[in-house]
ROMI-483638 format. One record per residue (C-alpha): z negated, x, y; residue number from 1. Coordinates in steps of 0.02 Angstrom, whole numbers, padded with zeros to 5 digits. Layout:
N
<pt w="Z" u="X" v="Y" pos="NUM"/>
...
END
This chain:
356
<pt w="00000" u="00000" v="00000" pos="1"/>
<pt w="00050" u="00068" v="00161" pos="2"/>
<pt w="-00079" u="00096" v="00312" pos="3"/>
<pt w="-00041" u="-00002" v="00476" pos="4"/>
<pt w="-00074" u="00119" v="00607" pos="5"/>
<pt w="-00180" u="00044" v="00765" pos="6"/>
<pt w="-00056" u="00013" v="00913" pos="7"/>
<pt w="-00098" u="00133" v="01020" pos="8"/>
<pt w="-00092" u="00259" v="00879" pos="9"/>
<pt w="00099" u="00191" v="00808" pos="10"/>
<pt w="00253" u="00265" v="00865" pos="11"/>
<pt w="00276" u="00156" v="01014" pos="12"/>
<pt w="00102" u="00135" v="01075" pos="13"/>
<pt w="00102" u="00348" v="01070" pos="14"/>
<pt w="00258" u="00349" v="01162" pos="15"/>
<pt w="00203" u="00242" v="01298" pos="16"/>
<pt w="00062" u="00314" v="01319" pos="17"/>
<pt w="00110" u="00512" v="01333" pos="18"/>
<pt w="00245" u="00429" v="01472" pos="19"/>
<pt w="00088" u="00357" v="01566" pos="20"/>
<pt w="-00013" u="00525" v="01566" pos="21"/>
<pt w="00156" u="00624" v="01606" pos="22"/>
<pt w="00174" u="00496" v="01764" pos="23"/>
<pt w="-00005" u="00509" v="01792" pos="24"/>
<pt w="00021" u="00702" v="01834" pos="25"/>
<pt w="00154" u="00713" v="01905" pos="26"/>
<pt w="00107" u="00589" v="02013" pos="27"/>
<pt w="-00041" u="00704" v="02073" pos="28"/>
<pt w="00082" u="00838" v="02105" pos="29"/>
<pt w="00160" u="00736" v="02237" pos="30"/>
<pt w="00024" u="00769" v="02391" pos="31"/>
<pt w="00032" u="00919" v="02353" pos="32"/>
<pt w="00223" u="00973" v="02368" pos="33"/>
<pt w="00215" u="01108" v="02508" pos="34"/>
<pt w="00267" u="01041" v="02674" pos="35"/>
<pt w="00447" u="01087" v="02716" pos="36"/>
<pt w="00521" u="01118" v="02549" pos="37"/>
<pt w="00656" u="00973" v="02520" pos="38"/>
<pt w="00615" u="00859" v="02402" pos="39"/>
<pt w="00754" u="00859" v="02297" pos="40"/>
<pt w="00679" u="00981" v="02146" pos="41"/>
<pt w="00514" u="00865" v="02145" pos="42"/>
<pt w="00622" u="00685" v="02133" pos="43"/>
<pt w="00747" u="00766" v="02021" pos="44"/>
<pt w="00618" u="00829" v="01887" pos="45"/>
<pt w="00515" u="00674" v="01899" pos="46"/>
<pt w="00678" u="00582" v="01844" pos="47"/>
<pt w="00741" u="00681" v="01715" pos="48"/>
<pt w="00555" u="00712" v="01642" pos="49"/>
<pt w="00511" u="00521" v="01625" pos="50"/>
<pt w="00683" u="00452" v="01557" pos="51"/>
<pt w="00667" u="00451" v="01396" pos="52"/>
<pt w="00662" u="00552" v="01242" pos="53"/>
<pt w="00586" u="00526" v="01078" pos="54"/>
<pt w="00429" u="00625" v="01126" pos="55"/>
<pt w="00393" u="00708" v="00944" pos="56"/>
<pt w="00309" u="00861" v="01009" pos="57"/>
<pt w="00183" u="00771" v="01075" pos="58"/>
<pt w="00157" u="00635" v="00925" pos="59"/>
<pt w="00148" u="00793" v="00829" pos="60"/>
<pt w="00030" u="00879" v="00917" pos="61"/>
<pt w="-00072" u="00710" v="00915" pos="62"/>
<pt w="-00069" u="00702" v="00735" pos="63"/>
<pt w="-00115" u="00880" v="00710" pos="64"/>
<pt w="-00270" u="00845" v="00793" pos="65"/>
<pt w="-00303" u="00671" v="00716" pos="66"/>
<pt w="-00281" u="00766" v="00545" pos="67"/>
<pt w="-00418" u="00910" v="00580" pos="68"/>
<pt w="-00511" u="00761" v="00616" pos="69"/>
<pt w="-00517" u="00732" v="00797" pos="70"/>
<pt w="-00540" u="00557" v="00864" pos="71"/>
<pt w="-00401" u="00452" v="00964" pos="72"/>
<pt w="-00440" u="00494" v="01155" pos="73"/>
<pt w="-00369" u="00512" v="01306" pos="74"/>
<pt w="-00365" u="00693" v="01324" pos="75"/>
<pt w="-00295" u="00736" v="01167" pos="76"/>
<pt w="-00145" u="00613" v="01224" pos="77"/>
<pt w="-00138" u="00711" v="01391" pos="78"/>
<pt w="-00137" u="00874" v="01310" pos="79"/>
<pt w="-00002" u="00830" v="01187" pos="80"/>
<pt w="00109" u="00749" v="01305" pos="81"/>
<pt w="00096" u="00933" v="01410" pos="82"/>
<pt w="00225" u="00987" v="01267" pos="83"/>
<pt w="00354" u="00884" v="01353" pos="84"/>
<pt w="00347" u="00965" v="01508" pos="85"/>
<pt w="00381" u="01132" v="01412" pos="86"/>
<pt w="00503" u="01034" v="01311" pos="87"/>
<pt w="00581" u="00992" v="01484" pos="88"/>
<pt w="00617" u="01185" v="01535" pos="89"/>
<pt w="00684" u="01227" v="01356" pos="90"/>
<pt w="00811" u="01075" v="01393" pos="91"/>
<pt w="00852" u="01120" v="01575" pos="92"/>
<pt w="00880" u="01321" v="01529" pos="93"/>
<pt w="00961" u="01262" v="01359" pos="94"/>
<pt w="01111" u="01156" v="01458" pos="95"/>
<pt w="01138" u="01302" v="01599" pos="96"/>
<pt w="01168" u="01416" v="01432" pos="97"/>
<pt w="01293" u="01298" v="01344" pos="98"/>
<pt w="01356" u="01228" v="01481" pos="99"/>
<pt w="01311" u="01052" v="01436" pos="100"/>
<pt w="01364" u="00920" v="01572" pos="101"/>
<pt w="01254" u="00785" v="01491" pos="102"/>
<pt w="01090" u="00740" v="01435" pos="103"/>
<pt w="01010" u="00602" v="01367" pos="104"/>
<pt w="01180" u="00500" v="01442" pos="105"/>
<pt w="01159" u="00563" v="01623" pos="106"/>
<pt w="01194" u="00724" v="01691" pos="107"/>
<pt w="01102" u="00879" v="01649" pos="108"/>
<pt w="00969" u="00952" v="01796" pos="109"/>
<pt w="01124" u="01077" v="01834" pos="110"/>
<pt w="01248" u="00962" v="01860" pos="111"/>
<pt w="01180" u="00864" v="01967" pos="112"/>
<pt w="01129" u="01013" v="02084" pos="113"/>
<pt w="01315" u="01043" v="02084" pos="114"/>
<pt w="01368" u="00887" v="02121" pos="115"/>
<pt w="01250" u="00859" v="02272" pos="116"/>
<pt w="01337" u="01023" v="02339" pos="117"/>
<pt w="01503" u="00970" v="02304" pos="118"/>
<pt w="01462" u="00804" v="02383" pos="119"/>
<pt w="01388" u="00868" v="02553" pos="120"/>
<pt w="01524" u="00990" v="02569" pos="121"/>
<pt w="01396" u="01138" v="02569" pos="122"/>
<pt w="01446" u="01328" v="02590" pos="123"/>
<pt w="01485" u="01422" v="02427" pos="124"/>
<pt w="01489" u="01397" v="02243" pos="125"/>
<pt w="01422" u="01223" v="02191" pos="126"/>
<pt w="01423" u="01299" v="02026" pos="127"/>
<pt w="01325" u="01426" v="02043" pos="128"/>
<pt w="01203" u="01314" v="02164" pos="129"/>
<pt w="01184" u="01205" v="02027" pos="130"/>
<pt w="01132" u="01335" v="01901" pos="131"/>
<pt w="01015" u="01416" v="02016" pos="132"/>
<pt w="00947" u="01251" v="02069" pos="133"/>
<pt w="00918" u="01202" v="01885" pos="134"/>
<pt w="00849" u="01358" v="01843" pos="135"/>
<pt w="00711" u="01337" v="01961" pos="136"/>
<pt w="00687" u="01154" v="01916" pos="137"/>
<pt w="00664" u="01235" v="01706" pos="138"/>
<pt w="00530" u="01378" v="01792" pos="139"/>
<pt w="00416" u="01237" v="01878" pos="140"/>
<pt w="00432" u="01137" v="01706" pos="141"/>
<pt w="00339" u="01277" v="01615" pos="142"/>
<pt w="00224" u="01302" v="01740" pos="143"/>
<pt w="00166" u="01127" v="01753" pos="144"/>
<pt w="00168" u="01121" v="01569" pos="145"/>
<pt w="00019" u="01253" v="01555" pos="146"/>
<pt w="-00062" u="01154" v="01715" pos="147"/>
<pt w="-00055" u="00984" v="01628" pos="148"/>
<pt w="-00131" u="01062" v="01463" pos="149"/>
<pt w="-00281" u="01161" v="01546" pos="150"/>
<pt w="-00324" u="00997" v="01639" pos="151"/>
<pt w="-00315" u="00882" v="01513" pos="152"/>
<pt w="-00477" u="00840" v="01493" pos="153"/>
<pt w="-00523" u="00963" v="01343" pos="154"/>
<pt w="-00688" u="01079" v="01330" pos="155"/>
<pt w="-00644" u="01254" v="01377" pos="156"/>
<pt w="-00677" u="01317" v="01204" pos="157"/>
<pt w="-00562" u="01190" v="01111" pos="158"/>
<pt w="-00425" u="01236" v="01269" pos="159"/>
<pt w="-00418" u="01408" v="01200" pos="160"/>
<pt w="-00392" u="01384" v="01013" pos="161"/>
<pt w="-00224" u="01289" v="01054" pos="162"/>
<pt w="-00190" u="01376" v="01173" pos="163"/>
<pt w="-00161" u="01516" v="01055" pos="164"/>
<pt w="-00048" u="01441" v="00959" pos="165"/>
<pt w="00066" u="01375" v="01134" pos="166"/>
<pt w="00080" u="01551" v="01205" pos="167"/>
<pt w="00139" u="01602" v="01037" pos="168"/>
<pt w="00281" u="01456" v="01026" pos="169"/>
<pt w="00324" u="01500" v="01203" pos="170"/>
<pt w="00358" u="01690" v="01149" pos="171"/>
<pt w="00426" u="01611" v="00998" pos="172"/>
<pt w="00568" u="01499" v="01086" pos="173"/>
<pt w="00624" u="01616" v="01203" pos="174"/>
<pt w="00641" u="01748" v="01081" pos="175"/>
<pt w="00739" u="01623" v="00961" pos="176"/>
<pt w="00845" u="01575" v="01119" pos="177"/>
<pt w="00895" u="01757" v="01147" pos="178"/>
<pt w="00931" u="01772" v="00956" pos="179"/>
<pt w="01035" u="01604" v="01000" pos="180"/>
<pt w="01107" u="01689" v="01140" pos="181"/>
<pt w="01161" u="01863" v="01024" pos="182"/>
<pt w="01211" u="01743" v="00852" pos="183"/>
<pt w="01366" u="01684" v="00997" pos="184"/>
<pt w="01417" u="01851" v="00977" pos="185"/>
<pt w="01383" u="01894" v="00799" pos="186"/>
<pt w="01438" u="01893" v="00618" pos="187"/>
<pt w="01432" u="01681" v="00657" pos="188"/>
<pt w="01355" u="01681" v="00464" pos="189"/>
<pt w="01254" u="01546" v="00366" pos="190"/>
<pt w="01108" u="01654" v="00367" pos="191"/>
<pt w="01115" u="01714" v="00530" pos="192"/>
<pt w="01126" u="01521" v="00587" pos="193"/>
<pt w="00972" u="01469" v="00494" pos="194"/>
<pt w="00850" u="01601" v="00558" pos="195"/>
<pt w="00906" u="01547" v="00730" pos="196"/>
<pt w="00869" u="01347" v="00691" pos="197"/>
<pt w="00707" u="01409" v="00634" pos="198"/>
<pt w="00661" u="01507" v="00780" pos="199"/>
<pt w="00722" u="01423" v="00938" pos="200"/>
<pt w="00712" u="01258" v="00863" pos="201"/>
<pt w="00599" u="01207" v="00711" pos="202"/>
<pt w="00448" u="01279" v="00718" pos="203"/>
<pt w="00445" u="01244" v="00895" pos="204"/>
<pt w="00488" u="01047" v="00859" pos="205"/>
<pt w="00383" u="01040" v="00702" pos="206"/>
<pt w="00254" u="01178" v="00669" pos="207"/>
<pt w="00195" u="01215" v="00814" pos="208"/>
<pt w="00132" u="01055" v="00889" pos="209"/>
<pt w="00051" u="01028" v="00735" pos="210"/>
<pt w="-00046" u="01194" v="00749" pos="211"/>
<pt w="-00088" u="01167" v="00936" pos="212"/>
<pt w="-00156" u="00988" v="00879" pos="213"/>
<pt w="-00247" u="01071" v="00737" pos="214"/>
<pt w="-00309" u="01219" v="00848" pos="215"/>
<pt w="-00388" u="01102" v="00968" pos="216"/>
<pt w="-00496" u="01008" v="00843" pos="217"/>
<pt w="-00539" u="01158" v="00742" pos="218"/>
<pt w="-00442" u="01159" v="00602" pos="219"/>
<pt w="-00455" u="01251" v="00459" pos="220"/>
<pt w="-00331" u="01383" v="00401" pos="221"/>
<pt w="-00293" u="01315" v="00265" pos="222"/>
<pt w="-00248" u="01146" v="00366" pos="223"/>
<pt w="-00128" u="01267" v="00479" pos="224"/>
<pt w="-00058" u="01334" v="00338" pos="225"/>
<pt w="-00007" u="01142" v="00254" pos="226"/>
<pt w="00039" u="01102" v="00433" pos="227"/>
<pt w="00182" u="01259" v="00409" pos="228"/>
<pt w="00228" u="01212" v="00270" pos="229"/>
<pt w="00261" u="01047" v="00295" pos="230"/>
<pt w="00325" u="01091" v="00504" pos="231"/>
<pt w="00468" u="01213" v="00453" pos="232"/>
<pt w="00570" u="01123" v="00319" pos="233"/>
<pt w="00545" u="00975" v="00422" pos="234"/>
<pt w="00593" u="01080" v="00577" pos="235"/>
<pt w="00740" u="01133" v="00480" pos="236"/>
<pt w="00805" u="00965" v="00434" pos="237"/>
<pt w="00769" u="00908" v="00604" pos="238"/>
<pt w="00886" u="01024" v="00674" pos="239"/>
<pt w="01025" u="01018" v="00564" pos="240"/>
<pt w="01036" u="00843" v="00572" pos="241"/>
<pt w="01056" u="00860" v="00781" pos="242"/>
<pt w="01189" u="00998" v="00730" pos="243"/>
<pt w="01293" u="00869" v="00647" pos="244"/>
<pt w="01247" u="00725" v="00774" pos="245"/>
<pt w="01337" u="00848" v="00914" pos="246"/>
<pt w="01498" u="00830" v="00824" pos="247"/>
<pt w="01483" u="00686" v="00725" pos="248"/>
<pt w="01381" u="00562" v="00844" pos="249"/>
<pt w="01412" u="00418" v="00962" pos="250"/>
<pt w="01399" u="00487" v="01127" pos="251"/>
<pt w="01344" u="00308" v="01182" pos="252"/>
<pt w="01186" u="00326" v="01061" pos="253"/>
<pt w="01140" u="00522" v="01091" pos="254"/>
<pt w="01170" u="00526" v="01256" pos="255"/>
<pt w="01309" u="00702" v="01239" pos="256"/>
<pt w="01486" u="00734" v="01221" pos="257"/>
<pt w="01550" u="00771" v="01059" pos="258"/>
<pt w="01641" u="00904" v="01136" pos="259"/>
<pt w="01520" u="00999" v="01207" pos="260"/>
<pt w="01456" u="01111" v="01037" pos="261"/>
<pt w="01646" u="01146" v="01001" pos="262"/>
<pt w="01713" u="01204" v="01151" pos="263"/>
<pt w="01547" u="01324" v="01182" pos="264"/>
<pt w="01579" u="01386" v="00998" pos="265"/>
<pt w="01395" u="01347" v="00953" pos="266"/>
<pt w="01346" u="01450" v="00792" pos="267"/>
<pt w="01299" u="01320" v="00708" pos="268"/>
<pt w="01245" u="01323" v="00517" pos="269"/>
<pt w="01376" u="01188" v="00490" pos="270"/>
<pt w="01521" u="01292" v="00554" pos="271"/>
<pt w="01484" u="01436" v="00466" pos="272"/>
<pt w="01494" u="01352" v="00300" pos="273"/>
<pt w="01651" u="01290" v="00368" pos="274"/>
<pt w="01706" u="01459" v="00407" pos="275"/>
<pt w="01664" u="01514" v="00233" pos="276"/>
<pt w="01726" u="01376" v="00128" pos="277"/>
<pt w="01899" u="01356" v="00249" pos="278"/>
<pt w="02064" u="01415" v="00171" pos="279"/>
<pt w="02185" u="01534" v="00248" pos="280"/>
<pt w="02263" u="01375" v="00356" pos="281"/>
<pt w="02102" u="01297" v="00393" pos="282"/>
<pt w="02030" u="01458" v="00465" pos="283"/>
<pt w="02173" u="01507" v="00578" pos="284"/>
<pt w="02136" u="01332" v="00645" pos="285"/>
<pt w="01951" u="01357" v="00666" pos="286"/>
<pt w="02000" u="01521" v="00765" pos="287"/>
<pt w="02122" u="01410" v="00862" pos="288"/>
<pt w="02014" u="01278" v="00898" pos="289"/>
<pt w="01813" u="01322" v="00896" pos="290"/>
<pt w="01754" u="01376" v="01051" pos="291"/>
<pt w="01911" u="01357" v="01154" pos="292"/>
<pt w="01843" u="01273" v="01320" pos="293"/>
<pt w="02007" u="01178" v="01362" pos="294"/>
<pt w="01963" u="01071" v="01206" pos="295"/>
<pt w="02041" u="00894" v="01179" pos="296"/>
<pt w="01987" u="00740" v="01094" pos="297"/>
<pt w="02123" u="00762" v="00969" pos="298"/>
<pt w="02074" u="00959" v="00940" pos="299"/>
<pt w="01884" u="00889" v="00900" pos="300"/>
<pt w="01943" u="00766" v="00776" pos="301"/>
<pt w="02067" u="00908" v="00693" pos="302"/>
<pt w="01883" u="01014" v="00707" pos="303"/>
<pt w="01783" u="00869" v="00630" pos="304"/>
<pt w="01927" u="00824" v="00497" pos="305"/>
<pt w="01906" u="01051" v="00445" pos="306"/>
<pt w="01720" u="01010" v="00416" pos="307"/>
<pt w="01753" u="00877" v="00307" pos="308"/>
<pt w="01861" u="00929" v="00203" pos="309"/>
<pt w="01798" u="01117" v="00169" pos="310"/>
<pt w="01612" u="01008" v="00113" pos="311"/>
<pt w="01525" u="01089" v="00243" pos="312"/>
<pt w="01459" u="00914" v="00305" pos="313"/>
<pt w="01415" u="00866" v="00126" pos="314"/>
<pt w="01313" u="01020" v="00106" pos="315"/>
<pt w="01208" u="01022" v="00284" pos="316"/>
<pt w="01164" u="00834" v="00209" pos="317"/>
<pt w="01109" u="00913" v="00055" pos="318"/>
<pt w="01019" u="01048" v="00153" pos="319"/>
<pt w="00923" u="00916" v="00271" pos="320"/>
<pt w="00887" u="00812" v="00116" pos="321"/>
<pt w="00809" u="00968" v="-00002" pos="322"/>
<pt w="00719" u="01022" v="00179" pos="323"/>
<pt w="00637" u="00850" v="00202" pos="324"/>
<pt w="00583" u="00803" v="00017" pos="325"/>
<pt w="00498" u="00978" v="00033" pos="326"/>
<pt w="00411" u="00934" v="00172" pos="327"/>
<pt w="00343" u="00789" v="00101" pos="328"/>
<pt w="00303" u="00857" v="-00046" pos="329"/>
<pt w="00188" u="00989" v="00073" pos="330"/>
<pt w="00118" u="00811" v="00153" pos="331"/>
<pt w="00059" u="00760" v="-00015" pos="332"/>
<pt w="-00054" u="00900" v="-00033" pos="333"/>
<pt w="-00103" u="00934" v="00131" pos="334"/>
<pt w="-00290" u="00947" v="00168" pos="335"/>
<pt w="-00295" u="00818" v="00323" pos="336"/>
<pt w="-00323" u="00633" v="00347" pos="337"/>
<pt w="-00276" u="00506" v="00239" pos="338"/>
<pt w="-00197" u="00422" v="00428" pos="339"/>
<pt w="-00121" u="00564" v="00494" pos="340"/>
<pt w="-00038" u="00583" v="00323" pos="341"/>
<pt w="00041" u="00413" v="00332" pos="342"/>
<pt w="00089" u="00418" v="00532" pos="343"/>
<pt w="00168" u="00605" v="00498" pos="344"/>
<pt w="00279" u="00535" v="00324" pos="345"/>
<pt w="00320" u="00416" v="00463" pos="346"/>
<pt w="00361" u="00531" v="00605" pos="347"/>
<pt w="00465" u="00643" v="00470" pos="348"/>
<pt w="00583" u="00515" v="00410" pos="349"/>
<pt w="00608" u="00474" v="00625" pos="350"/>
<pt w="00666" u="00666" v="00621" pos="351"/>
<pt w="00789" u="00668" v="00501" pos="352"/>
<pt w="00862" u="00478" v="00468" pos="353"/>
<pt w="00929" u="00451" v="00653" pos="354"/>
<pt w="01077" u="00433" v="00758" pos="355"/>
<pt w="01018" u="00519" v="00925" pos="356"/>
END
């Protein structure tokens, strides 16, 4: 018989509630905006940070403390939803790498610095305005971030066990973003593909708010070691599956171009199997094709039609399967909560059955 999960505690009720605490401070932020400075960067991030998103970090994080045994409270929730401010920089820096134009079905932070150039008629390169702009807007992200988490309501001495574990994910995701950055450039293999998912992405989706949520109520190693061991395959699956949703999605549900991952040439795991199952004619095409900016609509679909056909979309499935039943199978034996078990087998098959 399955658990029902309090409201505030489900999926929706955790949701709406890390968006309150995120308004909440950011909303104290606003006296305080120095006098002079236009107002643009402030309104912009305020946007972009409250519209939307499927806030897992922090419903991790949550659950990582609810199953070290911590108690449902506000400050946990406040801590938690901290995360997405972080999460917010990783996004903003991520799109000014790839060059994404959209996120979440508007216009990345960068974009929208450009066009306000382009739109005033300003001096100079709305381009590089934009970046620069955005940039900026990512840097204040990760500073309120570590703001929102110290004054969350927490006793010092909890503070600095999770706090531990965030200044290692921080390390962590810039380090995998770099490795992101050098893969572009690289041997473009499966291998190669898989330790940058894990890096940049998983741990940091999965593990690591677990471990924060775990390191604020105490928790035992052995609990942080289940919480890896269920976090990284789940990362892993988690990330794949958004691999295959950037070329195979509806940009009307994810809120991105299906173009965008192709023409940037993003060393994905799924295009190096396709690289290494393709046949002679199917890998002049992928040279052709993958990561040439002027991209069409018809080039995507040849693309997409490639990845079929060499199995490399049948196999990441397989892959995100085997990674989530291993997961779960971690779950099961998991020293936490019997709750926290039931709202993370939850929160797992949110990560990897979805269409955004």
């Amino acid at each position: 018989m399955t658990a029902q999960l309090a409201p505030e505690t489900g999926t929706e009720g955790l949701r709406a509630r890390c968006d309150a605490e995120l308004a909440a401070f950011l909303d104290r932020q606003d006296p305080g905006w120095p006098d002079g400075a236009p107002r643009g960067v402030f309104d912009t991030l305020r946007r972009f940070v409250l519209a939307g998103g499927k806030r897992l970090r922090p419903m991790f994080c949550y659950w990582g403390w609810r199953g070290a045994g911590g108690a449902d409270r506000r400050e946990i929730v406040a801590a938690a939803a901290a995360l997405e401010l972080f999460h917010a920089f990783a996004l903003i820096h991520d799109d000014i790498m790839d060059g994404s134009d959209r996120r979440r079905g508007e216009p990345s932070v960068h974009r929208l610095f450009a066009d306000l150039h382009a739109r005033l008629s300003w001096r100079g390169d709305a381009g590089a305005y934009g970046r620069s702009a955005a940039l900026l807007c990512g840097d204040l992200c990760a500073t309120w971030a570590d703001q929102m988490f110290h004054e969350s309501g927490l006793p010092a001495d909890q503070l600095q066990q999770g706090y531990a574990v965030y200044s290692h994910m921080r390390t962590e995701v810039i380090a995998g973003q770099y490795l992101d950055l050098v893969s572009g450039v690289g041997d473009g293999s499966v291998a190669s593909a898989l330790t940058v998912i894990r890096m940049k992405a998983a741990r940091y989706t999965v593990t690591r708010p677990l471990q924060i949520g775990g390191g604020l109520a105490g928790a035992s190693e052995e609990l942080q070691a289940a919480y890896a061991a269920f976090g990284d395959p789940l990362g892993d699956a988690f990330q794949l599956r958004d691999d295959v949703l950037g070329v195979f999605g509806d940009p009307a549900v994810t809120g991105k171009s299906v173009l965008d991952d192709l023409r940037e040439g993003k060393p994905t795991v799924m295009m190096a199997l396709a690289r290494d199952r393709a046949d002679r004619a199917q890998a002049a095409r992928l040279r052709t094709l993958f990561g040439n900016p002027e991209l069409d609509a018809d080039g995507a679909a040849e693309l997409r039609s490639i990845i079929v056909e060499t199995g490399a979309r049948d196999r990441i499935e397989q892959m995100i399967r085997v990674r989530a039943d291993s997961a779960l199978a971690a779950l099961a034996e998991a020293p936490l909560t019997a709750g926290a078990r039931e709202a993370l087998a939850a929160l797992a098959e949110s990560a990897v059955d979805r269409q955004r």
